[in-house]
C-alpha positions in Angstrom: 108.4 42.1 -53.9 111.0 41.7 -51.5 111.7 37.8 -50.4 114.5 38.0 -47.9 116.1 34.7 -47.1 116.9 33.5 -43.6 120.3 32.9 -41.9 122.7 33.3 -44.9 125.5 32.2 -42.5 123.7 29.0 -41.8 126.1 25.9 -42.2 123.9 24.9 -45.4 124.7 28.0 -47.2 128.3 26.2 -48.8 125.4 23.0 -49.6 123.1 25.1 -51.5 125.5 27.2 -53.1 126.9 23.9 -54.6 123.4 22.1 -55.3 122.3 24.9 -57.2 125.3 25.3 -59.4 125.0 21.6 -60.8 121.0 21.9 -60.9 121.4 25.2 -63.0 123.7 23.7 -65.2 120.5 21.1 -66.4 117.8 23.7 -65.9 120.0 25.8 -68.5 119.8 22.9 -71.5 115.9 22.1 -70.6 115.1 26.4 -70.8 117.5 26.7 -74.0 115.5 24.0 -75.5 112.3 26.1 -75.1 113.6 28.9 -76.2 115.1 27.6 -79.5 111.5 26.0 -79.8 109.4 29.1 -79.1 109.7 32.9 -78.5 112.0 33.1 -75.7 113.6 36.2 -75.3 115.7 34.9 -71.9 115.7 32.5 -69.0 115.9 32.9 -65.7 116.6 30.7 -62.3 115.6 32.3 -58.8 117.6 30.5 -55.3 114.5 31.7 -53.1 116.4 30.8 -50.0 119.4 33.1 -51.6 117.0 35.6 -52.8 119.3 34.9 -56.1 118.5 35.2 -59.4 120.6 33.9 -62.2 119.4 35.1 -66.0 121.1 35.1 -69.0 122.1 38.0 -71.3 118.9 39.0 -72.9 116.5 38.6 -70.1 119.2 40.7 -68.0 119.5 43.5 -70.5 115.4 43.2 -71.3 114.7 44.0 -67.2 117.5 46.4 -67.1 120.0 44.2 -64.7 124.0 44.2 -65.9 124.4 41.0 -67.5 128.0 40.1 -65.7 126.0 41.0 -62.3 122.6 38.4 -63.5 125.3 35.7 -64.7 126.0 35.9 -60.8 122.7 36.3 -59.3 120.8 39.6 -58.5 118.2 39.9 -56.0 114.6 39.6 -57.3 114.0 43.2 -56.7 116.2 44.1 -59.2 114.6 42.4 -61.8 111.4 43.6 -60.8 112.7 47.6 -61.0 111.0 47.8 -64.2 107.6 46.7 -64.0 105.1 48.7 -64.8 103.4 50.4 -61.8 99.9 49.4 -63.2 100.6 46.1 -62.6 103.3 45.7 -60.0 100.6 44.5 -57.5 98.8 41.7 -59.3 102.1 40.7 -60.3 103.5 40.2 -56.4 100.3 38.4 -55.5 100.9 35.8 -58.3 104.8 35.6 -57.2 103.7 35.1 -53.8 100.9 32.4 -54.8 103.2 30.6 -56.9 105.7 30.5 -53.7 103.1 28.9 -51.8 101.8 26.2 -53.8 104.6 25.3 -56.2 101.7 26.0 -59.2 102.5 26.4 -62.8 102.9 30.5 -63.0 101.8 32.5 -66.0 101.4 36.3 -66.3 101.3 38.9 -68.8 102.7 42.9 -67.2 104.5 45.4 -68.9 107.8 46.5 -68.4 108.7 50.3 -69.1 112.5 51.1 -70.1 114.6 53.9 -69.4 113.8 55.8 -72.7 110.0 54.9 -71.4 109.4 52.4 -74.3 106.6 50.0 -72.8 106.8 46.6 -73.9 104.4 43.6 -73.4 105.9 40.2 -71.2 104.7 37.0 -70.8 106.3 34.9 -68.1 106.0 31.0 -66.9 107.8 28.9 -64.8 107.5 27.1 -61.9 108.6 27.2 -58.4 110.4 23.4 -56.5 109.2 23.2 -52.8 111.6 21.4 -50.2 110.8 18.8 -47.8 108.8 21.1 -45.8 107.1 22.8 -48.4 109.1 26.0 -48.6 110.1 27.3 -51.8 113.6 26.6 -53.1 114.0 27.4 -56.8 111.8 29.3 -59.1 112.9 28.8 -62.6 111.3 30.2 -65.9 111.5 31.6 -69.0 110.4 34.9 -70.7 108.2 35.5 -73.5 107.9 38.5 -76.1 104.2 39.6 -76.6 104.4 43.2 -77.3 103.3 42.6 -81.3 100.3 40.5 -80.1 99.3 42.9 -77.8 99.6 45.6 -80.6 97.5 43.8 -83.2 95.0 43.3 -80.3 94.7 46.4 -79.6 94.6 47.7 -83.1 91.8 45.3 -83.5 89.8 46.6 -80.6 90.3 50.3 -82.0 89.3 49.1 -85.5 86.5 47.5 -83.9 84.6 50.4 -81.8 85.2 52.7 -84.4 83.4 50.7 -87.1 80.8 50.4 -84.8 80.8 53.7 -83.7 80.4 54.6 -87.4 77.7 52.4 -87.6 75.4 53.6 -84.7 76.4 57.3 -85.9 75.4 56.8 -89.0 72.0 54.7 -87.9 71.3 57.9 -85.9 72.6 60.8 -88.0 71.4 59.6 -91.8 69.3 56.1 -91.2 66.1 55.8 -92.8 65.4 53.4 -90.1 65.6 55.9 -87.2 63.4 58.5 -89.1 60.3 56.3 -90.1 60.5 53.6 -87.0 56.9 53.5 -85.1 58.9 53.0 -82.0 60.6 55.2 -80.0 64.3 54.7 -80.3 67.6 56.9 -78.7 70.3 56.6 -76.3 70.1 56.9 -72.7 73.3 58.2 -70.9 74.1 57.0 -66.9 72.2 60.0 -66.2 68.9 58.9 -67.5 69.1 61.5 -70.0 68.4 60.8 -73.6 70.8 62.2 -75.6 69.2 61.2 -78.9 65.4 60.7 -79.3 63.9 59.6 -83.4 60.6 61.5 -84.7 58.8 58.8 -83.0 59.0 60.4 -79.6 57.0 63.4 -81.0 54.5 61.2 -82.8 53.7 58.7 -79.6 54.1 61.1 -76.5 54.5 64.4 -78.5 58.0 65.4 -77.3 60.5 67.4 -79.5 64.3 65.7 -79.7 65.1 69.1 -77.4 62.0 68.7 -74.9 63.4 64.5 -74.7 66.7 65.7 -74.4 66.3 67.9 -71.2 64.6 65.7 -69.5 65.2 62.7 -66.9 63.2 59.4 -68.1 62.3 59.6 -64.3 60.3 63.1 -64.6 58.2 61.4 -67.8 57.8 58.9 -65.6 54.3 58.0 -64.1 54.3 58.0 -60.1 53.9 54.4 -59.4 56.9 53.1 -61.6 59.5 55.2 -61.0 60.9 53.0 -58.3 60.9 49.6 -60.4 62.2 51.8 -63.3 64.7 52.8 -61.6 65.7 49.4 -60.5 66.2 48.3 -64.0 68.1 51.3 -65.0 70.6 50.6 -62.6 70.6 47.1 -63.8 71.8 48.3 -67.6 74.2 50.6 -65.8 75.8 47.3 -64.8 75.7 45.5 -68.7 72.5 43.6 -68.4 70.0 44.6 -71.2 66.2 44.7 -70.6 64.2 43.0 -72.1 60.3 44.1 -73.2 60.0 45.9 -69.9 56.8 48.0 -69.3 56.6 51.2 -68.1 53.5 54.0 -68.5 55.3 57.8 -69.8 53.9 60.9 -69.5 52.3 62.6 -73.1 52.9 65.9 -73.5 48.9 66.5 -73.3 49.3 64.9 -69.6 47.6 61.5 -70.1 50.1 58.4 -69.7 51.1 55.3 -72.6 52.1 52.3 -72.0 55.5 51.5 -73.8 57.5 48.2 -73.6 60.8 48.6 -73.6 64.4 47.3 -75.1 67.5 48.2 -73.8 71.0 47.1 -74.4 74.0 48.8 -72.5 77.3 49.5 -74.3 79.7 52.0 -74.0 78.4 54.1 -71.7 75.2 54.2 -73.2 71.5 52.3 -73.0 70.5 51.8 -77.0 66.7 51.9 -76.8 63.7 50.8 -78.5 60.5 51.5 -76.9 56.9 50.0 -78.2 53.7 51.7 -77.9 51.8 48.9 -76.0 48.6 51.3 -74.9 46.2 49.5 -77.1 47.5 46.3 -76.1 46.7 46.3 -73.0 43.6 48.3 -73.0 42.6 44.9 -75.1 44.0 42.9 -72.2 42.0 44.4 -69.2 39.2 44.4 -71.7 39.5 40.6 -72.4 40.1 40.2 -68.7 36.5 41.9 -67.6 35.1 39.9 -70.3 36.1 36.4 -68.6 35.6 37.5 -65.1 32.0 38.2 -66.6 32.2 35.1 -68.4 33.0 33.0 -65.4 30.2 35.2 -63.1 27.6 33.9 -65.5 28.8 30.4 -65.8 29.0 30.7 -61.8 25.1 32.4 -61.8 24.6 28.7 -64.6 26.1 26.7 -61.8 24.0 28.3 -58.9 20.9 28.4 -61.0 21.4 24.5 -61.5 21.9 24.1 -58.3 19.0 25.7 -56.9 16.9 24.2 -59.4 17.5 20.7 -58.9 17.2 21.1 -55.4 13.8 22.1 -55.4 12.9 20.1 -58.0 13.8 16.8 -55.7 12.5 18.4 -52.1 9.2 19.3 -53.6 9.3 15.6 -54.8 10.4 14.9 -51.2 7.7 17.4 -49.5 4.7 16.0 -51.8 5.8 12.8 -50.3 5.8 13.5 -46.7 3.0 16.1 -46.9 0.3 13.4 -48.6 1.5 10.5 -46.4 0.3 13.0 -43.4 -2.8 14.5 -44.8 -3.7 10.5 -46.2 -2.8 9.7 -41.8 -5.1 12.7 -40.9 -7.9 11.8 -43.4 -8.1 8.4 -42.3 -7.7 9.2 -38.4 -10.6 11.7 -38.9 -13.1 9.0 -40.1 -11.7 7.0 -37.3 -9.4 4.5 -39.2 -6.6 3.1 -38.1 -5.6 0.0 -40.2 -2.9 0.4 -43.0 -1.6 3.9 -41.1 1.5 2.3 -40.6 1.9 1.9 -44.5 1.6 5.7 -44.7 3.9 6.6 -41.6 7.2 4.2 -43.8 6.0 6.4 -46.9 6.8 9.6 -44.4 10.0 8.0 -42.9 11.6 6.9 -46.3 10.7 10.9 -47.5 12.9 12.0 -44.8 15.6 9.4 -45.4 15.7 10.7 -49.1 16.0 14.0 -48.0 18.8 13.6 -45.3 20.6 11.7 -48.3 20.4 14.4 -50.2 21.5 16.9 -47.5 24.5 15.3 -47.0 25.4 14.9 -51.0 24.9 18.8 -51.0 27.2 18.4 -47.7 30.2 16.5 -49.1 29.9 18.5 -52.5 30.2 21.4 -50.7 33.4 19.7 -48.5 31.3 20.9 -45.0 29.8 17.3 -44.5 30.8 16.4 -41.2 33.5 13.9 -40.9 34.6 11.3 -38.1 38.4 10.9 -39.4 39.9 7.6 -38.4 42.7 6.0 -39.5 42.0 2.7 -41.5 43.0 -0.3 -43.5 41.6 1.0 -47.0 42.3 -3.0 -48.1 40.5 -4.4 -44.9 37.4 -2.0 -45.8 37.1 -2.7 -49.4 37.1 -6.9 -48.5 34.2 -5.9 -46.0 32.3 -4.5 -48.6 33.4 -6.6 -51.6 29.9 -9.0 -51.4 27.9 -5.8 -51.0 29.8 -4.9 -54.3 28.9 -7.8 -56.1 25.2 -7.9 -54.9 25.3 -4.1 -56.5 26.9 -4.8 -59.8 24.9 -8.0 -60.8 26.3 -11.3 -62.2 27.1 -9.5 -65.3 30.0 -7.7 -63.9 33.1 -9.7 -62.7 34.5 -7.8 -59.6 38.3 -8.3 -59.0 40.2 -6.4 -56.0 44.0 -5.8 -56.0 46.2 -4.5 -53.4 49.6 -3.4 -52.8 51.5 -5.8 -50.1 52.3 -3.5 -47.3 49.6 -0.9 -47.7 50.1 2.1 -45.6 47.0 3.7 -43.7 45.3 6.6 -44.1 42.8 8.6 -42.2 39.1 9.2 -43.3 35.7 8.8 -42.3 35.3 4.7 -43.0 31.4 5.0 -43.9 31.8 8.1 -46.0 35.0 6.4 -48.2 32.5 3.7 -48.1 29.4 5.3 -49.8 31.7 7.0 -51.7 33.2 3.9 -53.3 30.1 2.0 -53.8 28.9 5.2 -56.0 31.8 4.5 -58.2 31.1 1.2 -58.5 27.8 1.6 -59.5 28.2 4.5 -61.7 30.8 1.3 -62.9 28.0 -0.6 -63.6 25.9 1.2 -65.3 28.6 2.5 -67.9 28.6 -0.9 -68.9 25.2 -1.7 -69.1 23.5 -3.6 -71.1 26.4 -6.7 -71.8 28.2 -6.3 -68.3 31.8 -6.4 -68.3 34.9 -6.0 -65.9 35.5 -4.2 -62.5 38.6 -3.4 -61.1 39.3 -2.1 -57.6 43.1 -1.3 -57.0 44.8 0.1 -54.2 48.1 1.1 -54.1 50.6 3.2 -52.1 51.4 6.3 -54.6 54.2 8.7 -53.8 53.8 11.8 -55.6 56.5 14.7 -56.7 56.0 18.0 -57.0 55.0 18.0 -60.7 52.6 14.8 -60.2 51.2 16.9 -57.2 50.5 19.6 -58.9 48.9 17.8 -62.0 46.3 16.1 -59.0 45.7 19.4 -57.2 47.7 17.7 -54.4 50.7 19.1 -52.5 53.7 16.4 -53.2 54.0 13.7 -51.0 52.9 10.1 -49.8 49.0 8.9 -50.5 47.2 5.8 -50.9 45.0 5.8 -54.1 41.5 4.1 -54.7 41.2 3.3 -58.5 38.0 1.9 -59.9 38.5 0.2 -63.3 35.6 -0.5 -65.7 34.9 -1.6 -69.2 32.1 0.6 -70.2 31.5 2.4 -73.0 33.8 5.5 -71.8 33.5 9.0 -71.7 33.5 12.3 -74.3 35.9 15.0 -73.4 33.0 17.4 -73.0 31.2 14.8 -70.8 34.3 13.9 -68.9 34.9 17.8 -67.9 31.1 18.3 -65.9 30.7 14.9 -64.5 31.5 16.7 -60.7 29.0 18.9 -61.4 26.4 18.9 -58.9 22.7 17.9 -60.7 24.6 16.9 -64.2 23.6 13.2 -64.9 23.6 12.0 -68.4 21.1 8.9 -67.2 17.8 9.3 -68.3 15.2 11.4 -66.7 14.2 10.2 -62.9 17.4 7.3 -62.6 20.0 9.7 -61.3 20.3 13.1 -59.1 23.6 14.0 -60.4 25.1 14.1 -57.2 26.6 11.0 -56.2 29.8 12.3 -58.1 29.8 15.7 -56.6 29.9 13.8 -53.0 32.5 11.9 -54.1 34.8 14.8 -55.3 33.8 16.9 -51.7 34.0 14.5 -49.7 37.9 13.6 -51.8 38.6 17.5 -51.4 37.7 17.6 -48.0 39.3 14.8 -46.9 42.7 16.2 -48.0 43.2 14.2 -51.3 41.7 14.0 -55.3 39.8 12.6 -57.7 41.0 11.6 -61.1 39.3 10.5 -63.9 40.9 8.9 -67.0 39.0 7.8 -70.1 38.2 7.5 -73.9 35.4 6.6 -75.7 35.2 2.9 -75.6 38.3 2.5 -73.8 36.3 2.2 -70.5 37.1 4.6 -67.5 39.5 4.7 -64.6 38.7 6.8 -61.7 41.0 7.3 -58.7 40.3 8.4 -55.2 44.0 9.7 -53.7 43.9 10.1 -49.8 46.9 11.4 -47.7 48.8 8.5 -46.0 48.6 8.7 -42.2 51.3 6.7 -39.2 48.6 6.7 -36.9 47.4 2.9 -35.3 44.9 1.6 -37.4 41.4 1.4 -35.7 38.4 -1.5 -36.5 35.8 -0.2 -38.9 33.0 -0.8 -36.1 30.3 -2.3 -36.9 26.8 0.2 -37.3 24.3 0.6 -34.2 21.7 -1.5 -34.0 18.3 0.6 -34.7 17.1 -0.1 -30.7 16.2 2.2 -27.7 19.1 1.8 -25.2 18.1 2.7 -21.5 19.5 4.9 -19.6 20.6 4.5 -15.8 19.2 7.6 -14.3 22.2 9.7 -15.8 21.5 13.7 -15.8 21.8 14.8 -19.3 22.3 18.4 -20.5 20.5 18.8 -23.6 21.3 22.3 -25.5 19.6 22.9 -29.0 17.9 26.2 -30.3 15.3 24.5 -32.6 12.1 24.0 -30.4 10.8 20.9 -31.9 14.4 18.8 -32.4 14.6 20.2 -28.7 11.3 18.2 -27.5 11.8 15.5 -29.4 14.8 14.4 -28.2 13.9 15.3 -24.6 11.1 12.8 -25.2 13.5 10.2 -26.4 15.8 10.8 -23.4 13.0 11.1 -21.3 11.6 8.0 -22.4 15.2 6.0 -22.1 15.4 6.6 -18.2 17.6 9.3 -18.3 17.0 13.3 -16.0 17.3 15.8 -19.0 18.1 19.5 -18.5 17.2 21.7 -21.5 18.5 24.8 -22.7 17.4 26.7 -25.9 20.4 29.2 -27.1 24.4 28.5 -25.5 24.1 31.2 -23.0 21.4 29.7 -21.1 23.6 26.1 -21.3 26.8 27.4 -19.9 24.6 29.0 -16.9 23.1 25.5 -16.3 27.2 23.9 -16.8 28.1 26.9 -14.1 26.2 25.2 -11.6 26.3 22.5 -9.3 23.4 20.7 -10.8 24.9 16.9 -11.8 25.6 16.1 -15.7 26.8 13.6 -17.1 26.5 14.5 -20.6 26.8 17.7 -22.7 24.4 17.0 -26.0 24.4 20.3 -27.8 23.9 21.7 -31.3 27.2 23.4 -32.8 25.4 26.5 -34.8 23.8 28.2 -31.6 22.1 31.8 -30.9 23.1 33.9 -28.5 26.9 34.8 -29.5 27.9 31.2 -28.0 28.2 27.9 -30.3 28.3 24.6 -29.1 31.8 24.4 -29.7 32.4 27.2 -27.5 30.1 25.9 -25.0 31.6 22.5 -24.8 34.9 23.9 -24.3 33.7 26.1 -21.9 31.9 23.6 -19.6 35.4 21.6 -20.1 36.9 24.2 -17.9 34.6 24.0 -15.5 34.2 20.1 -15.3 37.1 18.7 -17.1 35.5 15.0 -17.2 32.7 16.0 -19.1 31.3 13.8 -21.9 30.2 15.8 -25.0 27.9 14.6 -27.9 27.7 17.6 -30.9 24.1 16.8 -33.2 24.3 18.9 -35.8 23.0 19.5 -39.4 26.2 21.4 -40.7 29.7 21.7 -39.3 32.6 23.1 -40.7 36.3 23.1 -39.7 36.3 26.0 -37.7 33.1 25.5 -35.5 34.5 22.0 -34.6 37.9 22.8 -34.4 39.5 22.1 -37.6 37.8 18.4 -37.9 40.3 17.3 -34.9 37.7 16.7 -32.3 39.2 16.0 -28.2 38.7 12.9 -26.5 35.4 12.5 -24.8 34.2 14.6 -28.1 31.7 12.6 -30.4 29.5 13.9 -33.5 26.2 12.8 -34.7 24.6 14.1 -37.8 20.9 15.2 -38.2 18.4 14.3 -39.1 19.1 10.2 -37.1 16.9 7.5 -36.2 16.1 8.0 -32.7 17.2 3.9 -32.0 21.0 5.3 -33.5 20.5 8.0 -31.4 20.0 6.5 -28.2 22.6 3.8 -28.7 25.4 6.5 -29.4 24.0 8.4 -26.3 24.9 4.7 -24.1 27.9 4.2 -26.2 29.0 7.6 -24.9 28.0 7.1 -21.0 29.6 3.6 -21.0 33.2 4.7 -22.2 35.5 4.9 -19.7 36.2 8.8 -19.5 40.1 9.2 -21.7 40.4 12.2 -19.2 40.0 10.8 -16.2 43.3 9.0 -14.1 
């Protein structure tokens, strides 16, 4: 390195000459010092802005310089003649860095003399910045390493041969390497073996010669070269693998899995490779044996299922069909008193079944859903009396809240049902003496490994806990209770779904159910339901079971099931209102094409003719962007209702419906100001 300084004329060159004779005279005691201490072999004091550098007889003589010349100051490329040319470079870039920063320096380079004698240095010191941060002095001292440097060498040279002897005689002589099951050699950055054991020929039924002349990546089967190859090139760069799997050719042509062990050193990949074959043959076995497994506890579930169902509609069917023949009997001789006894039997038949319909529904998470956001605490104080009048005097009922509770966004009569089934399933766990009831809702913020433990992602939620004192739950018990039909009540006191539409409706609202318990501990089951920022909306009060009247309005009514279709024409009919039919989604959107008047679109969402009523509704949107819409349906799911995010002017009724609830949401709907008009 070549630092030259600037303007050695300069009026400051008498100032510094002087400065640094009086500084070098103290730098000279502190460096003797050292080296009377230590292993000094010579000092040395460089005047950057001289480019001067004043060293005493040894260090001189050691770098080559004239030692009445260094008593006077060389430049610094003299002392640097001698370097080594290996390491002249890294040794400038330190010099330079240490220049800049005024850092502690400290480097090890060899210098070579003039009979070519190479001999180890180590050098520190440390360079005094001026005012401005430029460097003024670099002083230091000089350190012999050249017999450490031997030993460590001697060391390392001791050290591969023993283990060169080592792997040599592992290979050559081992009994190891001759009896070992796995395959063992040494694979060269060519991804050639250059040593194979017996193994080879007793797994695959390669020769050492046949393993030798050829790449790993011709044994190779097709489909994992590429990875293969990918972790070869990792070894190549000192990282071992570790139980990798890989499928190699036998000699006969078939492929075996071997797992594989590889640790790079030297040059080389030292290999132990494990015939896995039978392994995983087991594996994919066991796997086919669980996916059978979990097909015939699926074909358990669906035979449940199906059997309970028909169990409870033919209950359901007897009901309704004897109530009717009983009507027709009684008609036929001409009787009329006590029908009306017969016609509730029929009516509370239906309810039963539309009950279970929509248990099946939320099990199933395709119940449809009215989404609002509520006040969970304002809903459970509405409902705390009912919850009282449900659990009997012999069950305390407390309710606790969180302060400042944040919303959340749910279908207020479904959370509602929902609840009161845990409360009573509350109950009757603690049945016969009565006991305690807790409700408690709380805001729960959950992280990612709470989230995952809930099936939830992470994030904010408000949870629903119902407490009891009952007699608890058995593990086995505790693991089917969501399973639709499973009921440990006696015969004819439970359906075994009121849990099952808890859990769907849960699932399907975007949150969980949990259920904690022991035997005799009680049980603690929480509902968790997303938080939501929107405005918090009244739970409104249910319809009143009355006929509402109509004003003349023109209402288009679109549904593909003939009777539902004259019924409610009837009822409309009947209410004052001018009813258009149509029978498939087609025919409605002709009718919505033309100028005839309509007020209101009531269609069925699962429609014939290629057009739902999703579809069609959007559709007559287009054409008459003010129009109210009213979906009946048995079944919706997200996508035929738009992902559960209906617009405005958009309503939902679900059948079967009292034809009083009917007509009221049909005048609720006409009344409303239209949210897309203005």
């Amino acid at each position: 390195m070549h630092h030259s300084p600037a303007h050695r004329s300069s009026p400051r060159f008498e100032e510094d000459a002087e400065d640094f004779a009086d500084r070098l005279a103290q730098s000279e005691a502190r460096l003797q010092l050292a080296l009377s201490a230590g292993r000094g072999i010579g000092t040395w004091d460089w005047h950057v802005p001289l480019d001067r550098v004043i060293a005493d007889e040894r260090c001189a003589r050691l770098y080559g310089v004239d030692p009445v010349r260094a008593r006077d100051g060389v430049p610094i490329s003299d002392i640097l003649s001698r370097v080594h040319p290996d390491d002249i470079a890294r040794l400038r870039v330190r010099i330079e860095s240490a220049l800049r920063t005024g850092d502690l320096f400290s480097e090890e380079y060899r210098l070579v003399d003039a009979d070519g004698h190479v001999s180890w240095l180590l050098a520190e010191g440390r360079c005094t910045l001026d005012a401005t941060g430029g460097p003024l002095r670099f002083s230091g001292v000089s350190f012999d390493i050249s017999g450490r440097k031997a030993v460590e060498k001697q060391l390392r040279e001791l050290n591969a041969e023993l283990e060169q002897k080592v792997i040599e005689r592992t290979q050559a002589r081992g009994r190891t390497w001759q009896v070992s099951p796995d395959l063992l050699g040494a694979l060269n950055s060519q991804g050639y073996f250059e040593t194979s054991n017996p193994a080879w020929f007793t797994v695959l039924g390669w020769t050492e010669d046949e393993v030798a002349s050829q790449s790993i990546f011709e044994l190779l089967h097709p489909d994992d070269v590429e990875r293969t190859r990918a972790e070869f090139e990792l070894t190549q760069q000192g990282q071992p693998a570790i139980r990798f799997p890989n499928r190699y050719r036998h000699k006969a042509g078939h492929y075996r899995w071997i797992s594989w062990v590889g640790v790079p050193e030297d040059g080389l990949v030292y290999c132990s490779g494990r015939d896995i074959t039978e392994e995983r043959e087991q594996a994919e076995a066991l796997a086919r044996a669980e996916d059978a497994l979990r097909q015939a506890q699926k074909m358990e579930a669906i035979g449940q299922l199906t059997g309970g169902l028909a169990h409870d509609f033919n209950n359901l069917l007897a009901g309704i069909s004897g109530s009717f023949q009983v009507i027709e009997a009684k008609l036929a001789q001409g009787q009329h008193d006590g029908l009306e006894r017969y016609l509730e039997m029929g009516q509370n038949s239906v309810r039963r079944a539309a009950s279970l319909t929509q248990r099946l529904l939320a099990f199933s998470r395709r119940q449809t859903l009215d989404p609002r956001p509520i006040d969970v605490k304002r809903l459970v104080d509405g409902m705390e009396d009912l919850v009282r009048r449900s659990v009997g005097p012999s069950v305390s009922v407390e309710v606790a809240a969180d302060a400042e509770l944040w919303a959340t966004c749910v279908d207020a009569s479904q959370l509602e049902n929902a609840l009161l089934n845990l409360c009573i399933n509350a109950r009757d766990a603690m049945l016969p003496l009565g006991g305690q009831l807790k409700i408690v809702i709380a805001n729960s913020s959950l992280s990612e490994p709470k989230a995952a433990e809930h099936e939830l992602i992470p994030g904010d939620y408000v949870s629903i806990c119902v407490i009891d004192t009952g007699a608890g739950m058995a593990p086995d018990v505790a693991t089917r209770i969501f399973d639709p039909f499973y009921t440990t009540k006696p015969l004819g006191q439970g359906t075994g779904l009121g849990l099952s539409m808890v859990y769907g409706f849960a699932r399907q609202s975007g949150g969980h159910i949990t259920v904690s318990t022991e035997p005799g501990q009680g049980t603690t089951m929480c509902i968790y339901l997303p938080r939501d920022f929107g405005d918090i909306e009244d739970v409104a009060d249910a319809p009143e079971n009355a006929l509402e009247r109509g004003q003349g309005e023109t209402i288009l009514l679109i549904d593909d099931e003939d009777v539902v279709r004259i019924v409610l024409n009837e009822v409309l009919g009947e209410a004052g209102y001018e009813v258009l039919t149509a029978g498939d989604g087609a025919s409605g959107l002709a009718v919505l094409q033309s100028t005839a008047r309509i007020d209101l679109l009531i269609t069925d969402v699962g429609l014939p003719g290629g057009l739902n009523g999703r579809q069609v509704a959007d559709a007559g949107r287009a054409l008459r962007p003010h129009l109210k819409v009213l979906f009946v349906t048995g079944f919706a799911d997200g996508v035929t209702l738009g992902g559960g995010a209906m617009e405005p002017g958009m309503n939902v009724l679900t059948k079967p419906f009292d034809v009083g609830t009917f007509a009221s949401k049909v005048r609720d709907i006409l009344n409303e100001d239209s949210p897309l008009s203005g």
